[in-house]
C-alpha positions as CSV (number, residue, x, y, z in Angstrom):
1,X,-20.4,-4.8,-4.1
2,X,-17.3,-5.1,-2.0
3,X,-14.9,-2.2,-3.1
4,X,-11.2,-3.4,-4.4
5,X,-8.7,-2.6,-1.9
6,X,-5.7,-1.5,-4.0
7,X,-3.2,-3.0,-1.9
8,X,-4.1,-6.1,-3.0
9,X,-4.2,-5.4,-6.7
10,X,-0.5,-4.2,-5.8
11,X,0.2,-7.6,-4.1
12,X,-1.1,-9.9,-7.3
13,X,1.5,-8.0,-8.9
14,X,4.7,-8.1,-7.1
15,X,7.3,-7.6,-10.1
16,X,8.1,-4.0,-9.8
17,X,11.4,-4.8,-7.8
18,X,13.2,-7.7,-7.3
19,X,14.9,-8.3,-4.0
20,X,18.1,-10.6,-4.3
21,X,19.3,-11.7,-1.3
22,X,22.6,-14.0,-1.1
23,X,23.1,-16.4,2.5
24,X,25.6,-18.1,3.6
25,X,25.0,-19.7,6.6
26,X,23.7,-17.0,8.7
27,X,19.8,-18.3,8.7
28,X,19.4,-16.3,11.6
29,X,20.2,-12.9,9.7
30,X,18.2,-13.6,7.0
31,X,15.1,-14.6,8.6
32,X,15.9,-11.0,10.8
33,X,16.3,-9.7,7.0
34,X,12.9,-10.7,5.9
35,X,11.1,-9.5,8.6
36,X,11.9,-6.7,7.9
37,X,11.6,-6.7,4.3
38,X,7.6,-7.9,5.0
39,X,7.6,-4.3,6.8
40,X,7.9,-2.6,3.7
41,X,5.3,0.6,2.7
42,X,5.7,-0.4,-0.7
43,X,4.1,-3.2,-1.3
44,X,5.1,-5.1,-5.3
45,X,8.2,-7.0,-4.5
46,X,9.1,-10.4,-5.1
47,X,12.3,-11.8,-3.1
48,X,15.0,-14.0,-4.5
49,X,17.0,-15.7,-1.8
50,X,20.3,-17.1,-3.3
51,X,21.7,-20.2,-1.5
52,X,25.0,-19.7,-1.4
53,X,26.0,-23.1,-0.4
54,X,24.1,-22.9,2.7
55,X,24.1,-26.1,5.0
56,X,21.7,-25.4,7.5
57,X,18.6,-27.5,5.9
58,X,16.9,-25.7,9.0
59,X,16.6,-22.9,7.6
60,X,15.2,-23.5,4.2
61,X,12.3,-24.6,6.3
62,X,12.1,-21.7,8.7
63,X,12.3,-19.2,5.5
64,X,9.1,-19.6,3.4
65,X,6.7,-17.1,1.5
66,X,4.6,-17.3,-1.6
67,X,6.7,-13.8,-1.8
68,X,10.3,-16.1,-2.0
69,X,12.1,-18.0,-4.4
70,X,14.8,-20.3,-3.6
71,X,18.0,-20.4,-5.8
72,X,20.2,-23.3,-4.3
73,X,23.7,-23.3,-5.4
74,X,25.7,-26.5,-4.7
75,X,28.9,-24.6,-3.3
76,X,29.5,-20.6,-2.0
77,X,30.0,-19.4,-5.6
78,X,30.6,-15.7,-4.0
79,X,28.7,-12.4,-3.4
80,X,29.1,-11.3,-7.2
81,X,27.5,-14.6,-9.0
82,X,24.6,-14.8,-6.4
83,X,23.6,-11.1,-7.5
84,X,23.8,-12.5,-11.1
85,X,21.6,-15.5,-10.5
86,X,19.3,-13.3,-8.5
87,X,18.9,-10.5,-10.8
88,X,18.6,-13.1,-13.9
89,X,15.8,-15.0,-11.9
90,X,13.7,-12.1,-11.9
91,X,14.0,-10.9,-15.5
92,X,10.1,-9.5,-15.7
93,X,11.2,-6.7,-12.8
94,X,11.7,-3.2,-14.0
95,X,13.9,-2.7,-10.7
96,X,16.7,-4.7,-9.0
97,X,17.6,-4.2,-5.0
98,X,20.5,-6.2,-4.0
99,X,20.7,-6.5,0.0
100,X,22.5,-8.3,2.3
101,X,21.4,-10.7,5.0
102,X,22.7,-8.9,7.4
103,X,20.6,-5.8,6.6
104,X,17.8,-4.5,7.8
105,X,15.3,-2.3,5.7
106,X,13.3,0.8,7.5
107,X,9.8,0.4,6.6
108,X,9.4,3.3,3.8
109,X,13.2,2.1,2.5
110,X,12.1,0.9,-0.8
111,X,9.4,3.4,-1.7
112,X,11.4,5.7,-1.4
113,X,14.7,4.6,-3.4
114,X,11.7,3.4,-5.7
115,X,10.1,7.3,-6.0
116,X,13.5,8.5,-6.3
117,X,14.2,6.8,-9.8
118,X,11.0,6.9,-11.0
119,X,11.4,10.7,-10.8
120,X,14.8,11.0,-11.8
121,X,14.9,9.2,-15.4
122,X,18.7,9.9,-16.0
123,X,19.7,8.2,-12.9
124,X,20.2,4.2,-13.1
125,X,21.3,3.5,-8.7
126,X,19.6,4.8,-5.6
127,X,21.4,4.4,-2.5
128,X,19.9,4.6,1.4
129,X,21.4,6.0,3.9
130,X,23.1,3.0,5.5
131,X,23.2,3.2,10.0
132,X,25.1,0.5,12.2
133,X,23.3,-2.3,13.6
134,X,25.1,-1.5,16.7
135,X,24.4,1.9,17.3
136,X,22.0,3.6,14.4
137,X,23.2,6.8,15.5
138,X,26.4,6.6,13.9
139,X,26.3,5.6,10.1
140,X,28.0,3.2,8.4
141,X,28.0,4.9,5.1
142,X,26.5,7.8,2.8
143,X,27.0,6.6,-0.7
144,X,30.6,4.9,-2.0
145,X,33.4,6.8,-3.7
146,X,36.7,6.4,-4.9
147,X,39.8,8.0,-4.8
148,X,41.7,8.9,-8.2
149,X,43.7,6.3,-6.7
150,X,41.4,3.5,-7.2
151,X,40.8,3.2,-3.5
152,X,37.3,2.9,-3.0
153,X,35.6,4.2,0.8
154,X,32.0,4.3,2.3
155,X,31.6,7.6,3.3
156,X,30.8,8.9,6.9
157,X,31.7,5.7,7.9
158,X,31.5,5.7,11.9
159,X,30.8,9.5,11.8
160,X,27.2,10.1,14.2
161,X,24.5,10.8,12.1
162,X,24.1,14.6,12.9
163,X,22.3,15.7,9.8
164,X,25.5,16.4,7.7
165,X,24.4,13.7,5.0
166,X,20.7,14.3,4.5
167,X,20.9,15.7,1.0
168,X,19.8,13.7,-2.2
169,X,23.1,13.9,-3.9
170,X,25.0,12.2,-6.7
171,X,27.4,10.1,-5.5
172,X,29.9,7.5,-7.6
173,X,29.1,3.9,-6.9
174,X,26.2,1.9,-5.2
175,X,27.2,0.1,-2.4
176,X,25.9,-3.7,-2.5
177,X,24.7,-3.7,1.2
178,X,22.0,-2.3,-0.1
179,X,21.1,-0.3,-3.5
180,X,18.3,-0.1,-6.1
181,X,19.1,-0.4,-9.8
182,X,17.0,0.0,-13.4
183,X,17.3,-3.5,-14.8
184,X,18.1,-1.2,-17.8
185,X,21.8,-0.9,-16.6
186,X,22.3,-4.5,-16.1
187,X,20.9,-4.8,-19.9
188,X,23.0,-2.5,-21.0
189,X,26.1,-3.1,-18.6
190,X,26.2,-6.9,-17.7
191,X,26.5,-7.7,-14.6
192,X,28.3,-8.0,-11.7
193,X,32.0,-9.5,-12.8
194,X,32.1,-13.2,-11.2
195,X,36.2,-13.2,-11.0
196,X,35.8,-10.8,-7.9
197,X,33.9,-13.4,-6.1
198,X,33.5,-11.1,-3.1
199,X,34.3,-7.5,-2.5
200,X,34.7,-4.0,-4.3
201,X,32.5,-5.8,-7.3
202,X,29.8,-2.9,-7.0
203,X,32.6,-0.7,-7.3
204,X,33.5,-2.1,-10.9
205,X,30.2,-2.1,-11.7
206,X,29.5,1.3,-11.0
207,X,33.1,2.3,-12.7
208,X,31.6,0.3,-16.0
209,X,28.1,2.0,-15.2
210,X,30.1,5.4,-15.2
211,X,31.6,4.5,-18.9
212,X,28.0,3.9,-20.4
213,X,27.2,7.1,-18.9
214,X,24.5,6.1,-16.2
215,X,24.6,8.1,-12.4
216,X,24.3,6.8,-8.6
217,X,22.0,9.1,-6.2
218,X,22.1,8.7,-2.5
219,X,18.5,9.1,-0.8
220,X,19.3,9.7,3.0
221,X,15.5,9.1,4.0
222,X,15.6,5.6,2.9
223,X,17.2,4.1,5.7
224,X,19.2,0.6,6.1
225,X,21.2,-0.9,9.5
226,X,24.0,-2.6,8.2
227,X,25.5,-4.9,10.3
228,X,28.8,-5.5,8.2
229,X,31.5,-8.5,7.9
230,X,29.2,-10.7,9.2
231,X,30.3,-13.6,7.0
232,X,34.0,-13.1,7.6
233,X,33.4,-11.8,11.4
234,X,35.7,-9.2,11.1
235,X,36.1,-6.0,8.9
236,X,39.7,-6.7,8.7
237,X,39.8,-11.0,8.3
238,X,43.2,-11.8,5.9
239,X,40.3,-12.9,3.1
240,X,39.0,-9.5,3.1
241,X,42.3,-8.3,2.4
242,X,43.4,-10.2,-0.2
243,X,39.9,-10.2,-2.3
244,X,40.1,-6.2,-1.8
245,X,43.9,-6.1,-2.9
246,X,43.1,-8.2,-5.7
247,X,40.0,-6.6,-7.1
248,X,40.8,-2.7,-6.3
249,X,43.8,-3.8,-8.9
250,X,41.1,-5.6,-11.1
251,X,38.9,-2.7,-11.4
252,X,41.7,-0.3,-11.8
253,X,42.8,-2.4,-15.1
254,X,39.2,-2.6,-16.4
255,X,37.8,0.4,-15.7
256,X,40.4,3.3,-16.2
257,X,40.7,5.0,-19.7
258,X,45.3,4.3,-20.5
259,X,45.6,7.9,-20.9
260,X,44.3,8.3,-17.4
261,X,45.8,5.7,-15.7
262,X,49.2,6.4,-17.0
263,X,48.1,9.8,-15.8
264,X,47.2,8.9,-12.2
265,X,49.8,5.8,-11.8
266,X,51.8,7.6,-9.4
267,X,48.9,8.0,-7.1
268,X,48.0,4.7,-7.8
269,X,51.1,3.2,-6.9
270,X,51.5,5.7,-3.9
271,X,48.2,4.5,-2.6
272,X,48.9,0.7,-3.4
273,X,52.2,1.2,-0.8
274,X,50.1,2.9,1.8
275,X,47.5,-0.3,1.4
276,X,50.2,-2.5,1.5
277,X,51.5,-0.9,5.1
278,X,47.6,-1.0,6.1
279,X,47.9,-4.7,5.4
280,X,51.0,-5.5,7.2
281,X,49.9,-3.5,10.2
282,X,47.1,-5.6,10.9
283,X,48.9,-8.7,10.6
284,X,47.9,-9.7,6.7
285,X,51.1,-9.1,5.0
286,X,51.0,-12.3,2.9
287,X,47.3,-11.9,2.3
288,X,48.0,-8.9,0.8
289,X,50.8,-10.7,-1.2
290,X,48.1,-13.2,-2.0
291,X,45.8,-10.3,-3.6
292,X,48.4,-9.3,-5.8
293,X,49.4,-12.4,-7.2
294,X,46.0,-13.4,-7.4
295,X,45.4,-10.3,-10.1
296,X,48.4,-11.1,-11.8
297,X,47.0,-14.5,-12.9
298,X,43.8,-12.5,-13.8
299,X,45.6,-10.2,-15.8
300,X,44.5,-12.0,-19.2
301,X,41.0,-12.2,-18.4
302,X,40.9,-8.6,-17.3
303,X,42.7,-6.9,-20.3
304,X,40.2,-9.2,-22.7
305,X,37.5,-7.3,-20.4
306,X,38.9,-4.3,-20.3
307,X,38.9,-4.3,-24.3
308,X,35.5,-5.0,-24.1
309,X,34.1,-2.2,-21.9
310,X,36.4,0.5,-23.4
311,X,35.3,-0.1,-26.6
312,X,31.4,0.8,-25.2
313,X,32.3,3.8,-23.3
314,X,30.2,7.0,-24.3
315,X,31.7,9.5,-21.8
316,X,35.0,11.3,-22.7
317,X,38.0,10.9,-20.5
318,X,37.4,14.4,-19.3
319,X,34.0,14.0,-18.1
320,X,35.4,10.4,-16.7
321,X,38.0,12.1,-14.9
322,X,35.6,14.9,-13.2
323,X,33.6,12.2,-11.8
324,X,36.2,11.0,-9.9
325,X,37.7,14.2,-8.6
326,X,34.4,15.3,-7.8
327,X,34.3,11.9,-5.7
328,X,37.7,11.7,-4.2
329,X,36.4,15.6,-3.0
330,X,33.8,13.9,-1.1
331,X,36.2,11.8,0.2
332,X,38.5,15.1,1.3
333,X,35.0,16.5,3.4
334,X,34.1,13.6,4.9
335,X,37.9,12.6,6.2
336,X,38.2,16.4,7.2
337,X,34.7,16.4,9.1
338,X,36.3,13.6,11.2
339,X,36.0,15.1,15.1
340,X,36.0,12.2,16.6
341,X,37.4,8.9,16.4
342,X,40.5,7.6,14.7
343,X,40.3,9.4,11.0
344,X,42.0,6.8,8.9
345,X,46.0,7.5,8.3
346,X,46.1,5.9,4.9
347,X,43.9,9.0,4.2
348,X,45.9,11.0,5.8
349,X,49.1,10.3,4.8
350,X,47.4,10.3,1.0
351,X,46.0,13.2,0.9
352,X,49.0,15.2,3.0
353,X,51.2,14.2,-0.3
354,X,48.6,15.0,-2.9
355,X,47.1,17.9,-1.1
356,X,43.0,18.4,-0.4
357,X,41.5,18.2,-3.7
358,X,41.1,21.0,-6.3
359,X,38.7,21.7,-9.1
């Protein structure tokens, strides 16, 4: 009798995690993508590839696997619907990994983020430890925060990867290049908000993920190169500025308790001046005007939302307002341990009128 090679009983059963990957017209990231998803230590993974309006027919024939399934939308309905039709497609999963085209997994990536949750029950998100594509010895982030502010940051962005972030650690929010969640969250959460089309929306999740009481760890072992802005081409395109002015004011709305925010609205308004300079200094002044205005008409919807999730919240707006101190701290370090570079001025100008964070 031939023995049973367990692998393969692991392969007939590849509903442990869901991949969701959106594309938009970079085939030649994605099939990079998959390759080195098929790579992978851990073995029970199915892959949903959401079509994002592609038209590179090319492509849908280059890109095929009993592993993959297709979802083909008819126009680019943005980042945060393709995550939605993704995650939805692959209901049986106990775990959802959202990633980007234009990332690239390290082989023991998911059985790691995997291990990490299945040993750590009261955490819902596990984050790698994301490098650039350009030069993996730098990083291009160690788990997302946000400021009290409302502005959100990927930290040790830039910074070479020296060791300083290779501590399993809580951290606020998942980034969407690449994180693991319990399909338990999404259950309990919903899921990504589809008004932000592209752009802070795993920010807002996390926020409303923060309200229902569930936690983010970052697992530096699990590693990810992250190419970054490779839709838009550049980190600072006038589109990137006016979805990220809109939606850091969307998920400020939703997601902060009223006696907080009327707390924290002079930071908030401080910070929204400094973004608005940021904006005009790189030449997207009316993009920026177009983010505002673009909430405003939201501002219905979003208070109808905003109803919604406050109503569910289980934390108290003391233990809200830790979390967020605890993560604009991280912020503090990591802007501080700059050495090299250009440290970022809005940061500095922020955090020279509210002073480093306290306790």
């Amino acid at each position: 009798m031939v023995p049973s090679d367990p692998l393969s009983k692991q392969e007939k059963a590849p509903d442990t995690v869901t991949v969701v990957i959106p594309t938009y017209n970079r085939s030649e990231l994605l099939e990079v993508c998959l390759q080195h998803l098929e790579s992978q230590t851990f073995r029970s993974f199915q892959v949903v590839i959401v079509n994002n309006g592609t038209r590179d027919p090319a492509c849908l024939a280059r890109v095929s696997s009993p592993r993959i399934q297709w979802i083909h939308l008819p126009r680019n309905e943005g980042t945060a619907a393709a995550f939605n039709r993704g995650i939805a497609a692959g209901r049986e999963s106990p775990y959802v990994f959202i990633l980007n085209d234009d990332a690239e997994v390290e082989p023991d990536c998911l059985a790691l983020l995997v291990k990490t949750l299945e040993a750590n029950p009261s955490y819902s998100m596990a984050v790698p430890k994301l490098l650039q594509w350009s030069n993996p010895s730098r990083l291009d982030g160690a788990g997302d925060e946000v400021l009290l502010s409302g502005g959100a940051y990927r930290v040790g962005q830039d910074q070479l990867d020296e060791g300083q972030y290779d501590r399993v650690e809580a951290v606020l929010s998942a980034c969407g290049a690449a994180a693991l969640y319990r399909r338990s969250l999404f259950e309990d959460v919903g899921g990504f908000d589809e008004d932000y089309f592209a752009y802070r929306e795993d920010v807002d999740l996390s926020l409303r993920a923060l309200l229902r009481g569930h936690r983010c760890l970052f697992v530096p072992a699990a590693r990810v190169r992250h190419r970054g802005s490779a839709t838009m081409g550049f980190v600072f395109h006038p589109e990137i500025i006016r979805l990220t002015t809109r939606n850091q004011i969307l998920t400020i709305l939703t997601d902060y308790p009223l006696p907080l925010f009327l707390r924290l609205l002079p930071r908030i308004m401080v910070f929204q001046a400094l973004w608005m300079g940021f904006a005009t200094k790189k030449h997207a002044f009316l993009a920026w005007c177009r983010g505002l205005l673009g909430a405003a008409r939201l501002l219905p919807r979003t208070l109808r939302k905003r109803r919604h999730v406050m109503s569910r919240r289980v934390i108290s707006n003391r233990e809200w307002l830790q979390r967020l101190k605890e993560s604009e701290k991280r912020i503090w370090r990591w802007h501080s341990s700059i050495r090299e570079g250009r440290p970022s001025k809005l940061l500095a100008i922020y955090f020279w009128i509210f002073g480093q964070p306290g306790d």
